[in-house]
C-alpha positions in Angstrom: 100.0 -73.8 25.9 103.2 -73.9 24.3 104.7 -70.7 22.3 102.5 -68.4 24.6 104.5 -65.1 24.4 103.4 -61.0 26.5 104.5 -58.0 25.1 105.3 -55.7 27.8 104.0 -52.4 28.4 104.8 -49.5 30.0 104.4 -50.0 34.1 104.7 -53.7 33.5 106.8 -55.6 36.2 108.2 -59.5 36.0 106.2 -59.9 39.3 103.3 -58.1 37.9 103.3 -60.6 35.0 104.5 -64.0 36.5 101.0 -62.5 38.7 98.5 -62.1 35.5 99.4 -65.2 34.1 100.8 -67.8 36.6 98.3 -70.4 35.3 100.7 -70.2 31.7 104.2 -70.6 33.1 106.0 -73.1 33.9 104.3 -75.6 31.2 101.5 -76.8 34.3 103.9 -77.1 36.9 102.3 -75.1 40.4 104.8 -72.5 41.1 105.4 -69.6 43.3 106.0 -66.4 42.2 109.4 -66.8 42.9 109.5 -69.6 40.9 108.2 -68.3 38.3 110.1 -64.8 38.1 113.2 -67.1 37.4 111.5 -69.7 34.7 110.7 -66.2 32.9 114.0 -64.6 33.6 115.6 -68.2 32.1 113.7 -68.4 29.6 114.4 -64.7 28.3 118.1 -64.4 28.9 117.2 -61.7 31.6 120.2 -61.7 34.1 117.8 -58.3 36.1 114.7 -59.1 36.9 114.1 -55.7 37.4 115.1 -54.9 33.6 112.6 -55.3 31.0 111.5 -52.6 28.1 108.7 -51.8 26.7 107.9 -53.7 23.6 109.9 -57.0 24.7 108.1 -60.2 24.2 108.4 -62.3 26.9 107.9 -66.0 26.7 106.4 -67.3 29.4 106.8 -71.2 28.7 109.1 -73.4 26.5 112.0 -75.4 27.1 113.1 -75.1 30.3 112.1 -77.2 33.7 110.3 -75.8 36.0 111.3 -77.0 39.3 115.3 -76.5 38.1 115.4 -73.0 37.4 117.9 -70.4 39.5 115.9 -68.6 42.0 118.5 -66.9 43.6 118.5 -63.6 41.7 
């Protein structure tokens, strides 16, 4: 599972993708979407969750824990 990496497309949303592919984030760990909206947004430098572009790869596991990650965007 590690590396796995989304492209985004045009009408994508974080939500819509921490959605599609919950069982790849977070590196196993069960988490909300909440959760795991902010391990995505960590893990990609995004500050706005609402701010992503078209062509932007995403990863959407790696380095970062889980159940430590700011929620409070």
């Amino acid at each position: 599972m590690a590396g796995k990496t989304y492209v985004v497309v045009k009408g994508d949303t974080l939500s819509e993708i921490c959605e599609r592919f919950k069982a790849d984030i977070g590196n196993g760990a069960t988490l909300n979407l909440n959760e795991r909206m902010a391990y995505v947004a960590e893990l990609n430098h995004i500050s706005d969750w609402d701010l992503i572009y078209v062509g932007q790869v995403l990863k959407l596991n790696g380095s970062a824990d889980p159940k430590k990650v700011n929620t409070t965007y």
